[in-house]
MIDOSE-1310 file (N, C-alpha, C; in nm, 2 decimals, decimal comma, always signed):
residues 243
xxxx	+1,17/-2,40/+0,70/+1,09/-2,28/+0,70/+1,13/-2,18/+0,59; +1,25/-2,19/+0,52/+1,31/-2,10/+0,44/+1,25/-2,13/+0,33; +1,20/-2,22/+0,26/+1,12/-2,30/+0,16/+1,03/-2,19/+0,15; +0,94/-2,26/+0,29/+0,81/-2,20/+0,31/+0,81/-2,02/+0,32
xxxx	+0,90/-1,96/+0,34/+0,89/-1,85/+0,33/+0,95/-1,78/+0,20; +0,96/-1,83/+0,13/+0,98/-1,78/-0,02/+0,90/-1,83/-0,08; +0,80/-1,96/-0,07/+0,68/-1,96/-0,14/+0,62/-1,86/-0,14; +0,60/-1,79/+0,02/+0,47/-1,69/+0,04/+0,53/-1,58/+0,01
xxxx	+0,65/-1,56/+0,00/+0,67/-1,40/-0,07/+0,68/-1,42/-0,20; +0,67/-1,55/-0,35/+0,65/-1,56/-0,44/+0,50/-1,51/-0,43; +0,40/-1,59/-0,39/+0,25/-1,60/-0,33/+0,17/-1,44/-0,32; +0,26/-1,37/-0,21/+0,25/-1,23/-0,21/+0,23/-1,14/-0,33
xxxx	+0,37/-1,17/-0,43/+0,41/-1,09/-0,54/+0,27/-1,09/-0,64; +0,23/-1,23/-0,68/+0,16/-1,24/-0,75/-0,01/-1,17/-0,67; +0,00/-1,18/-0,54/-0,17/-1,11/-0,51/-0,15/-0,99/-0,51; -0,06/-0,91/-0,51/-0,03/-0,80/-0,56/-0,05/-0,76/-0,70
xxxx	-0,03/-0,86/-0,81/-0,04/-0,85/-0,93/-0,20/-0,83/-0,98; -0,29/-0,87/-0,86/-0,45/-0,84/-0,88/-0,47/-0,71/-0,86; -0,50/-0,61/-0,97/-0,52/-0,47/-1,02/-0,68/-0,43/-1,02; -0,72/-0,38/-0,90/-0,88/-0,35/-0,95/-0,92/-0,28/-1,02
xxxx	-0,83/-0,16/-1,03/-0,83/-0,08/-1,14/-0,83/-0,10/-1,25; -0,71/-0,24/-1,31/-0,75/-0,27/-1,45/-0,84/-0,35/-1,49; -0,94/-0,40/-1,38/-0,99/-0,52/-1,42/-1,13/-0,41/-1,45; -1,15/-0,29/-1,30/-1,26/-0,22/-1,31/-1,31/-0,17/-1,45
xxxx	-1,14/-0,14/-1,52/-1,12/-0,07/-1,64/-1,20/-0,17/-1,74; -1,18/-0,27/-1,68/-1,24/-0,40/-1,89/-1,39/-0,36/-1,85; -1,43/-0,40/-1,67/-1,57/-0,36/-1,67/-1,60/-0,33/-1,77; -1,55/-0,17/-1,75/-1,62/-0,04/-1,83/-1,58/-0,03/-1,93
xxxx	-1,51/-0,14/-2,00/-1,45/-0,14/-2,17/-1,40/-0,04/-2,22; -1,23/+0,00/-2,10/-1,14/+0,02/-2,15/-1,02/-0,02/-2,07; -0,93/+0,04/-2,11/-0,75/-0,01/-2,08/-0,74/+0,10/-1,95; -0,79/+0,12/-1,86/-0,75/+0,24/-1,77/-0,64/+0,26/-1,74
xxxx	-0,47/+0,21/-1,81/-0,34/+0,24/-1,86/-0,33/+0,33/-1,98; -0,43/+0,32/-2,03/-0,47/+0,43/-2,19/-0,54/+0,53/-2,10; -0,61/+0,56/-2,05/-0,69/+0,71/-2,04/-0,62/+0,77/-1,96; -0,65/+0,88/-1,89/-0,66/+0,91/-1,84/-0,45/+0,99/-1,78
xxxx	-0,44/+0,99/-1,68/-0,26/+0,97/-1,66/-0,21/+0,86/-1,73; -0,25/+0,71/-1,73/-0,22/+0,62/-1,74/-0,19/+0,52/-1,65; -0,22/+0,57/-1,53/-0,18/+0,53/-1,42/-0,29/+0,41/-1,37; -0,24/+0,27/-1,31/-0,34/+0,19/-1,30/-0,34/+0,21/-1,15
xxxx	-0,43/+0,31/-1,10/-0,48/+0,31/-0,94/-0,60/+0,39/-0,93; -0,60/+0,42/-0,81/-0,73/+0,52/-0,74/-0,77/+0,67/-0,83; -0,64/+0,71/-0,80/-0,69/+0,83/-0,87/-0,74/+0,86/-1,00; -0,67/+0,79/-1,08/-0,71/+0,77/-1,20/-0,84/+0,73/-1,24
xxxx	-0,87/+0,61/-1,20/-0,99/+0,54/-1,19/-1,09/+0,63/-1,12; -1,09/+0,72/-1,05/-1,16/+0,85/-1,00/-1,18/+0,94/-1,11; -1,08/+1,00/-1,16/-1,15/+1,09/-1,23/-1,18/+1,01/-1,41; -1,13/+0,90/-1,45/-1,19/+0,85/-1,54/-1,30/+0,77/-1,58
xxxx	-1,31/+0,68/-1,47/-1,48/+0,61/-1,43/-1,56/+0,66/-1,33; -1,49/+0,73/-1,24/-1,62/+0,78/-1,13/-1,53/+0,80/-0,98; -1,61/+0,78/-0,88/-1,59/+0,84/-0,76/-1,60/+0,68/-0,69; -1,74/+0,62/-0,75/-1,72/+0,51/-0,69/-1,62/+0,40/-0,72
xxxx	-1,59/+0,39/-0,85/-1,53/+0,29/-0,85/-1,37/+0,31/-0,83; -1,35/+0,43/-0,77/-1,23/+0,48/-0,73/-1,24/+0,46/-0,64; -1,32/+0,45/-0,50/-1,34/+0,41/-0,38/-1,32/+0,25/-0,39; -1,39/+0,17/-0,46/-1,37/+0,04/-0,44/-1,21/+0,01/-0,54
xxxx	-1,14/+0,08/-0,58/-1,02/+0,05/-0,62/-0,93/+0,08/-0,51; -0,95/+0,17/-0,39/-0,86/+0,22/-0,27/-0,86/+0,08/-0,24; -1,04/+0,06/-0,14/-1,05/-0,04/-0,07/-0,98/-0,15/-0,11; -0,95/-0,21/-0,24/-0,91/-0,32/-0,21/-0,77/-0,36/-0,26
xxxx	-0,72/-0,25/-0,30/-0,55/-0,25/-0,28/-0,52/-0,23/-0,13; -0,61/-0,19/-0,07/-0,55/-0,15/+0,10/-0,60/-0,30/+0,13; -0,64/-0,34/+0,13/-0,74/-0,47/+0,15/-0,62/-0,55/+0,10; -0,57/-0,55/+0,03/-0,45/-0,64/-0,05/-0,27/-0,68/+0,01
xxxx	-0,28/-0,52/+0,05/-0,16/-0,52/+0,14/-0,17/-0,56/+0,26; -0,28/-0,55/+0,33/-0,33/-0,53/+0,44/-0,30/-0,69/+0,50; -0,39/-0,77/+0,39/-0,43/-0,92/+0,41/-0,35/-1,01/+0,42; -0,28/-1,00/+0,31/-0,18/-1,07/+0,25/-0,06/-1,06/+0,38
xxxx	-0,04/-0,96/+0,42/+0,04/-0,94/+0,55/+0,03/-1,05/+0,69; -0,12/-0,96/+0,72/-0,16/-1,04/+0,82/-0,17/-1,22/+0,81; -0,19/-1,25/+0,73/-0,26/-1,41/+0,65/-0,18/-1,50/+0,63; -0,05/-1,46/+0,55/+0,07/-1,50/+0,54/+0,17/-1,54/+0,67
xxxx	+0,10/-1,39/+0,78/+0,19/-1,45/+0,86/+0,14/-1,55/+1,00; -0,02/-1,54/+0,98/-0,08/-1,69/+1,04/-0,04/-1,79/+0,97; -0,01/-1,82/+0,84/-0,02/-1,94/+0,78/+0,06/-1,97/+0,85; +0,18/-1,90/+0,83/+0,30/-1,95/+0,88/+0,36/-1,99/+1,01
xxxx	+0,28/-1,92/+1,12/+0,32/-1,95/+1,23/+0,19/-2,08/+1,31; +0,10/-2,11/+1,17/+0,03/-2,21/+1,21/+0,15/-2,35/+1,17; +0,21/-2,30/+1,04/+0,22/-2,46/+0,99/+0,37/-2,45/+1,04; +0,45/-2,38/+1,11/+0,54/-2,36/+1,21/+0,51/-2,43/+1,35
xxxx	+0,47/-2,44/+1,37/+0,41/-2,51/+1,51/+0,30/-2,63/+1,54; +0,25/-2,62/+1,46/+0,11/-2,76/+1,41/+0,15/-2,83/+1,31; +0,27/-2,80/+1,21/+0,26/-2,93/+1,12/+0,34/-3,06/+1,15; +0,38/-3,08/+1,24/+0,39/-3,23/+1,32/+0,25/-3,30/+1,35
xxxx	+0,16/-3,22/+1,45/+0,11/-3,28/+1,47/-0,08/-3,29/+1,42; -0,07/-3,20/+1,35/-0,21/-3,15/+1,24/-0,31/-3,05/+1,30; -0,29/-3,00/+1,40/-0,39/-2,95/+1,45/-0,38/-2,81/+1,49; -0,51/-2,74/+1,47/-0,51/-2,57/+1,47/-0,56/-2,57/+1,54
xxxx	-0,53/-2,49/+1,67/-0,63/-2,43/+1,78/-0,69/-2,29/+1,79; -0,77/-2,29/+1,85/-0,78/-2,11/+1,86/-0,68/-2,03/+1,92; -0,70/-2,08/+1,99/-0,57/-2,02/+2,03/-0,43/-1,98/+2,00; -0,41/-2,06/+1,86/-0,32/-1,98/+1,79/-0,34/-1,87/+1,76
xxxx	-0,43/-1,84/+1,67/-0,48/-1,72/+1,62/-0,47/-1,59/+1,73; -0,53/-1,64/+1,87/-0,55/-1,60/+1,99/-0,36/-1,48/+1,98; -0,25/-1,62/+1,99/-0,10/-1,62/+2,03/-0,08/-1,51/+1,90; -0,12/-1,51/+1,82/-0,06/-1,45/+1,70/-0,07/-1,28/+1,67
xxxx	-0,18/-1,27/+1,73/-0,23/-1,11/+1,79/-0,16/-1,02/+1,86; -0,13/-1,11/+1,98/-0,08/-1,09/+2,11/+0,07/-1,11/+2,12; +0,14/-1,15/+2,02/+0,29/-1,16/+2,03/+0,39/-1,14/+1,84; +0,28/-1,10/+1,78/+0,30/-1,06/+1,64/+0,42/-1,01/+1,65
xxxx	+0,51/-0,94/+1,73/+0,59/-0,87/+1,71/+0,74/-0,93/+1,66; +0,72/-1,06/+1,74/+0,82/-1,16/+1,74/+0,83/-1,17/+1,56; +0,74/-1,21/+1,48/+0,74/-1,19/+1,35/+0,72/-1,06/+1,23; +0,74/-0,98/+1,33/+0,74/-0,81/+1,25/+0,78/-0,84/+1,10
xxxx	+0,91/-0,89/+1,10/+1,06/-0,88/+1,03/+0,96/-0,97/+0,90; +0,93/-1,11/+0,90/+0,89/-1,19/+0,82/+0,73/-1,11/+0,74; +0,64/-0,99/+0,84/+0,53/-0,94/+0,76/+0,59/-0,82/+0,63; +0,70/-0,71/+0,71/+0,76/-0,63/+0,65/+0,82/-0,67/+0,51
xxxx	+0,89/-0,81/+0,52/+0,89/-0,86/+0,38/+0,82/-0,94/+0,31; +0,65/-0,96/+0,37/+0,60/-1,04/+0,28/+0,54/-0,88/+0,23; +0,49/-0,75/+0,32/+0,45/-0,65/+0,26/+0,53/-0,57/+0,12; +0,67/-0,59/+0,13/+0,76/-0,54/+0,03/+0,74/-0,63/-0,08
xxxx	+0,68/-0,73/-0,10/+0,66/-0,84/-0,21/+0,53/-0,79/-0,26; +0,46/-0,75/-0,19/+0,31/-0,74/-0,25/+0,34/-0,60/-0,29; +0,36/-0,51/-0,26/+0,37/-0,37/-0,25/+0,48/-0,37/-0,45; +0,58/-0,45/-0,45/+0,68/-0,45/-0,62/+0,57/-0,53/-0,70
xxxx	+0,45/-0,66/-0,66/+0,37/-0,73/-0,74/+0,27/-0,62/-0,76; +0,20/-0,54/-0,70/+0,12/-0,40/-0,78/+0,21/-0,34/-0,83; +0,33/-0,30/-0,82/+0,38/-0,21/-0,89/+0,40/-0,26/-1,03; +0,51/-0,35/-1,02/+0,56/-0,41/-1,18/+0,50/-0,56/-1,17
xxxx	+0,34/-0,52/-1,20/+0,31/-0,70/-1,21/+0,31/-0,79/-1,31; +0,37/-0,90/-1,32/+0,42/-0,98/-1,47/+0,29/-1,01/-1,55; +0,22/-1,03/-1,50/+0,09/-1,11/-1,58/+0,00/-0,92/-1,67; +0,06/-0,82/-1,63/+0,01/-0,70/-1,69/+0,12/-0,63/-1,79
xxxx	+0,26/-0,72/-1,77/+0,36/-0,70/-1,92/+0,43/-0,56/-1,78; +0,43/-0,58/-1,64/+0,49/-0,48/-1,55/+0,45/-0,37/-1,54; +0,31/-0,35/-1,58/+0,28/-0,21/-1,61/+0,14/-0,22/-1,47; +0,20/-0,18/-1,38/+0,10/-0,17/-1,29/+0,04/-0,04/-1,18
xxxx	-0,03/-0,02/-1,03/-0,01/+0,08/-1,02/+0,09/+0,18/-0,97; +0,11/+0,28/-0,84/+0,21/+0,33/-0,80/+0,21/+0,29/-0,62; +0,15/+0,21/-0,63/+0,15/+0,12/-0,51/+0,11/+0,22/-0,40; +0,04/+0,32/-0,37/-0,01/+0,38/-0,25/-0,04/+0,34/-0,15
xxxx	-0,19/+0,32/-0,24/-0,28/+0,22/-0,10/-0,25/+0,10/-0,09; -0,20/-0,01/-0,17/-0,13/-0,12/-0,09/-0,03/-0,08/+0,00; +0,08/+0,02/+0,00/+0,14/+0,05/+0,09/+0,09/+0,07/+0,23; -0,03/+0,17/+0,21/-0,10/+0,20/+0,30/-0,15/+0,06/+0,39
xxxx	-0,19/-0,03/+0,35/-0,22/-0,12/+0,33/-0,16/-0,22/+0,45; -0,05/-0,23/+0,39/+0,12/-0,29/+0,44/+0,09/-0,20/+0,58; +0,11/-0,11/+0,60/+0,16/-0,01/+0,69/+0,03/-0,10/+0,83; -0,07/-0,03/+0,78/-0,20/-0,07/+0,84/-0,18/-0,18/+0,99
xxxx	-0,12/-0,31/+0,86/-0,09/-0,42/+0,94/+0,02/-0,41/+1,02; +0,10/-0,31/+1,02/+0,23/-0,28/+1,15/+0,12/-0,21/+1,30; +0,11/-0,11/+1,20/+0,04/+0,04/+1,29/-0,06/+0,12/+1,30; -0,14/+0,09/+1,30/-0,29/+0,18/+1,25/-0,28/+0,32/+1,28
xxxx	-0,22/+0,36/+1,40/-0,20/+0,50/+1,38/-0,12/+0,55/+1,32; -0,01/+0,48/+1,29/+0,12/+0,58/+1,19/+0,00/+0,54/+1,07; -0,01/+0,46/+1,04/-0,08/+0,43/+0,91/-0,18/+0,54/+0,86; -0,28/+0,54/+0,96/-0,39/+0,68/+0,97/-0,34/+0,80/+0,97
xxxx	-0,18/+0,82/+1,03/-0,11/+0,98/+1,04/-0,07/+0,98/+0,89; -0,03/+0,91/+0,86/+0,01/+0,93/+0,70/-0,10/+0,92/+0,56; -0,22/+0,90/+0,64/-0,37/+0,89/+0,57/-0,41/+1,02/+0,56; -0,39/+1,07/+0,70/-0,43/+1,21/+0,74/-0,38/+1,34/+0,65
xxxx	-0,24/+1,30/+0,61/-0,15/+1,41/+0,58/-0,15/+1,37/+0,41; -0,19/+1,32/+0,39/-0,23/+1,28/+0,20/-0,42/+1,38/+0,20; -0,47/+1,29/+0,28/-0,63/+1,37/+0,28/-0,63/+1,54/+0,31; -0,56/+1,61/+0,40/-0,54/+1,76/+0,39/-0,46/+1,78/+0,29
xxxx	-0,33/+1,73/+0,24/-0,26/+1,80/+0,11/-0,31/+1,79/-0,02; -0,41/+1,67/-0,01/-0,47/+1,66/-0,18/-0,63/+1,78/-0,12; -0,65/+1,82/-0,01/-0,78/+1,90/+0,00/-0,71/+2,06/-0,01; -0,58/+2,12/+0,03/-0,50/+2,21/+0,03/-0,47/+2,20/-0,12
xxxx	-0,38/+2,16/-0,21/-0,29/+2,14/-0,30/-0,40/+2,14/-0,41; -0,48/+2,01/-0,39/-0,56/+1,99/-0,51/-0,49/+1,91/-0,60; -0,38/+1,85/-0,53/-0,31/+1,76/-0,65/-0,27/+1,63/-0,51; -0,30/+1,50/-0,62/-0,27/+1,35/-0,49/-0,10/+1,35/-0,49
xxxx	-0,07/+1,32/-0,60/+0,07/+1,31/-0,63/+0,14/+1,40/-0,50; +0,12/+1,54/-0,54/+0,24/+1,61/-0,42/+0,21/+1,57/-0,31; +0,05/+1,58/-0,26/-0,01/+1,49/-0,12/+0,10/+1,35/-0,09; +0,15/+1,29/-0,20/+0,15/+1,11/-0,15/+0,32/+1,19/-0,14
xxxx	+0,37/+1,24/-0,21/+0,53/+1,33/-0,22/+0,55/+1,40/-0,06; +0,49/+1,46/+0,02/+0,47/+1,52/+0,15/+0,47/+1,42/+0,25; +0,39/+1,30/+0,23/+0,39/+1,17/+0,31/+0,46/+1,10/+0,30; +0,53/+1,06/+0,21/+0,67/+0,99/+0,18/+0,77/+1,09/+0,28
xxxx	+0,75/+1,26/+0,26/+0,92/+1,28/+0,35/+0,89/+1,24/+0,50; +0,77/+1,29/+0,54/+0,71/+1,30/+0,67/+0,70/+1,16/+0,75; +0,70/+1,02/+0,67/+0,76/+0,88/+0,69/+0,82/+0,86/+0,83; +0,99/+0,91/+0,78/+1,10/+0,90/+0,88/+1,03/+0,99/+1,02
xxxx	+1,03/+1,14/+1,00/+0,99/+1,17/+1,14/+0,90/+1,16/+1,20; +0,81/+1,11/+1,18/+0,67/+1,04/+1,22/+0,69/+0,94/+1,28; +0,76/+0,85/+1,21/+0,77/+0,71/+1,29/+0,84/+0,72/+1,40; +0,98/+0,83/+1,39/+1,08/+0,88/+1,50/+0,99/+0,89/+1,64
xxxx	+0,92/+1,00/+1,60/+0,81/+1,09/+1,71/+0,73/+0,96/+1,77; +0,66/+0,86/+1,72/+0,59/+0,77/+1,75/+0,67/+0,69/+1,79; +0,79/+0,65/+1,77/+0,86/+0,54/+1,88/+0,87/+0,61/+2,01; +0,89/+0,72/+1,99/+0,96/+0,77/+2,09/+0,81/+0,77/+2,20
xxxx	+0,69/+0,78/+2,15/+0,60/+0,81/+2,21/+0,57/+0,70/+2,30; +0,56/+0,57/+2,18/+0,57/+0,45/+2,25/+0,67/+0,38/+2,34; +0,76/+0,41/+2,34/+0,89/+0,43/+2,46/+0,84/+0,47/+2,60; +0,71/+0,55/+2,59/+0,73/+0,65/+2,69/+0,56/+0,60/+2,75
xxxx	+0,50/+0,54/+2,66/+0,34/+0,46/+2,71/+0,39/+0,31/+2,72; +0,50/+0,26/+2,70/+0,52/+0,12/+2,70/+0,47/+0,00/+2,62; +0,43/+0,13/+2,47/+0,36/+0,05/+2,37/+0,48/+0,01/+2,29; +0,49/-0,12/+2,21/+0,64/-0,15/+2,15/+0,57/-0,14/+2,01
xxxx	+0,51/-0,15/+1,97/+0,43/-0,23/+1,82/+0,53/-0,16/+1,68; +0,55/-0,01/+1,69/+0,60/+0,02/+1,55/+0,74/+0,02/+1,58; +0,82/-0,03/+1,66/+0,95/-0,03/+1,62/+1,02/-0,08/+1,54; +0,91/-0,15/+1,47/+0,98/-0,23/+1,30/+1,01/-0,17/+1,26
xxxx	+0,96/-0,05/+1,25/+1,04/+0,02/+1,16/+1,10/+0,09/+1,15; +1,19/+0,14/+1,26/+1,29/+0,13/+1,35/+1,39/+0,05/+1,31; +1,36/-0,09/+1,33/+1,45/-0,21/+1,31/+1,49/-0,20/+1,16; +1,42/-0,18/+1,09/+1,41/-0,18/+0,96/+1,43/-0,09/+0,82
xxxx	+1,53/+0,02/+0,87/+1,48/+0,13/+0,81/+1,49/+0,13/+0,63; +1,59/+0,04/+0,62/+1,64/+0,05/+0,47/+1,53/-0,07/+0,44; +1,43/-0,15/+0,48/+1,35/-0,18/+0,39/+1,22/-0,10/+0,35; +1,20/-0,01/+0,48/+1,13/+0,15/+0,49/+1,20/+0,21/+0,41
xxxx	+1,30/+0,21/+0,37/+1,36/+0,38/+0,28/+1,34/+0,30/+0,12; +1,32/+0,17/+0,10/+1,35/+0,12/-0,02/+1,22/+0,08/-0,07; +1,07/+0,13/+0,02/+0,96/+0,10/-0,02/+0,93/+0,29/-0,08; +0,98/+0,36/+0,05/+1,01/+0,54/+0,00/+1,04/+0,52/-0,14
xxxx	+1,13/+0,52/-0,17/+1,21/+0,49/-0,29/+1,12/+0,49/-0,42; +1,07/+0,35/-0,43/+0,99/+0,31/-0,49/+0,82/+0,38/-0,52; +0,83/+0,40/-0,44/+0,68/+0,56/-0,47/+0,73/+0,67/-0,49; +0,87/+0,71/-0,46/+0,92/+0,81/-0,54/+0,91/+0,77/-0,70
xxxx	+1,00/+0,70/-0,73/+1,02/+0,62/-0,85/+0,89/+0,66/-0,95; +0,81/+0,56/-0,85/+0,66/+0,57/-0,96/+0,62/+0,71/-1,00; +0,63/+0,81/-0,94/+0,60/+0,92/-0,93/+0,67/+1,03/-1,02; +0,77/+0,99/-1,05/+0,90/+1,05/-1,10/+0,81/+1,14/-1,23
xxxx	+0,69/+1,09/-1,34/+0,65/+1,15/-1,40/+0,54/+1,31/-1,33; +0,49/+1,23/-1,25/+0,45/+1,32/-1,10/+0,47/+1,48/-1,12; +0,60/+1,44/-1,10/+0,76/+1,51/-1,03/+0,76/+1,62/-1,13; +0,78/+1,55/-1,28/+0,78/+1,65/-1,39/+0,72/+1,73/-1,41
xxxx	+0,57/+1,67/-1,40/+0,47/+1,73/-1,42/+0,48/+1,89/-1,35; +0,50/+1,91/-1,19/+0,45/+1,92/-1,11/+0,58/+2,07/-1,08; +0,67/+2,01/-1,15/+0,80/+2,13/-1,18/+0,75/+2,23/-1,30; +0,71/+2,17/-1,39/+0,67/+2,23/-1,50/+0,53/+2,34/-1,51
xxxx	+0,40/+2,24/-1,37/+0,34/+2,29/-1,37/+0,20/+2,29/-1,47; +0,24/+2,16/-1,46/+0,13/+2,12/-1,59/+0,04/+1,99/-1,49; +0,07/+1,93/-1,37/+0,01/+1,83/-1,31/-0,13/+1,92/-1,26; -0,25/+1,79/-1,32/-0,38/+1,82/-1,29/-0,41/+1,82/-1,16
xxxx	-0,49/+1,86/-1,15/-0,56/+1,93/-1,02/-0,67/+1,76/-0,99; -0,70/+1,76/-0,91/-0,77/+1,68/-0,83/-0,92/+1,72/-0,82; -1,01/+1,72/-0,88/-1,16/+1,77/-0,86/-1,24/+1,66/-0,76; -1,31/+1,78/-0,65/-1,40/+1,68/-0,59/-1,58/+1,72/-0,64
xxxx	-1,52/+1,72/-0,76/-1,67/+1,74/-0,80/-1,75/+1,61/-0,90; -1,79/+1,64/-1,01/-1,88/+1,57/-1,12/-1,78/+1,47/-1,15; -1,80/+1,35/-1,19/-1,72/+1,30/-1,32/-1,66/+1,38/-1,45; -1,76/+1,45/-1,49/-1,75/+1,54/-1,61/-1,61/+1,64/-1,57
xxxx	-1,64/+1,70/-1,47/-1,55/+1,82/-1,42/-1,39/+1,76/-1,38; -1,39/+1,64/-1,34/-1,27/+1,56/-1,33/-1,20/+1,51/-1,46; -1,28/+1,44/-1,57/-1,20/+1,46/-1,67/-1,19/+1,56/-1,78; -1,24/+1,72/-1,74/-1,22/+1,84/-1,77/-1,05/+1,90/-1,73
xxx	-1,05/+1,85/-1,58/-0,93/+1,85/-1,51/-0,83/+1,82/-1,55; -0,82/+1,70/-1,62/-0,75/+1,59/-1,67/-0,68/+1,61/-1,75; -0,76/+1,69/-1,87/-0,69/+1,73/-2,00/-0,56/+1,82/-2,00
């Protein structure tokens, strides 16, 4: 099974390496690494092609982390238990819902594979995005509500702030106590589901890390006082913003 589980975090890395943003960008016949921040994700792709195709750039980096989690870890606990004898029941899929937790450990690092393949993906020379909403993504597949609580607190800071960067910088610290508050919650309803990350913290603090990292120009900006504002208006008025 050790085999088999470094295929699928090789497997992972590379579906990660699928950028909608840059591909949205040739669409529209340009480098959406050249315009705009330079940044290959959502926001970018928001205020330099539009609103919509910044929506369908969310959807399917969250859709990416999300999948690749969940999918990887049916394959696995299909061809873990059926590849003797050839045969898939429903009822795996059934068992796999209902006892996921037993494999927390094996989704958390197929999500940290996909989560570094958007970031630094090879087939784009490493230049990829700052891994958000795949994170989000990742998360999704642990916990829908921590996942939504840290949705929540990005959606009020970038409608407050007017800037995503410090929004995604506020959800990053708010991470650790959040999940704290929610175990604890779960402790006390008899729900177990987010203790991964719990169990896990230094691969939680090393995915932190890493959206710090990307952000680090963010950061400058944002000291200096020069990081754009976020418009929820026109196209036009977004890359008015920009400049």
């Amino acid at each position: 099974m050790i085999v088999l589980i470094v295929i699928q975090c090789i497997v992972c890395y590379f579906i990660g390496n699928i950028n909608p943003a840059i591909l949205l960008g040739k669409a529209y016949g340009i480098d959406i690494r050249k315009e705009g921040s330079g940044n290959a994700g959502t926001t970018n792709v928001m205020r330099t092609i539009g609103k919509k195709a910044g929506i369908i750039t969310f959807v399917i980096d969250v859709l990416k982390g999300y999948l690749s989690c969940v999918l990887m870890l049916i394959l696995f606990r299909i061809i873990d238990y059926k590849i003797f004898i050839g045969i898939v029941l429903p009822s795996d899929i059934i068992v796999f819902f209902t006892h996921s937790r037993s494999f927390a450990d094996l989704t958390f690092m197929y999500g940290l594979f996909v989560i570094v393949g958007h970031m630094w993906p090879i087939i784009y020379k490493f230049k990829g995005g700052k891994g958000v909403a795949t994170t989000f993504g990742v998360f999704l597949a642990f916990d829908w509500l921590f996942a939504l609580i840290l949705l929540a607190i990005v959606l009020i800071c970038t409608l407050i702030t007017k800037r995503v960067s410090l929004a995604v910088i506020i959800a990053c610290i708010c991470i650790f106590p959040i999940n704290y508050l929610l175990d604890h919650l779960y402790s006390l309803t008899g729900y177990y589901y987010n203790t991964i990350m719990i169990k896990y913290p230094t691969t939680l603090a090393v995915i932190i890390i890493l959206i710090i990292i990307k952000h680090i120009p963010n950061i400058k900006r944002l000291i200096r006082g020069q990081e754009p504002k976020m418009s929820f208006g026109s196209k036009d008025k977004q890359k008015t913003d920009n400049v």
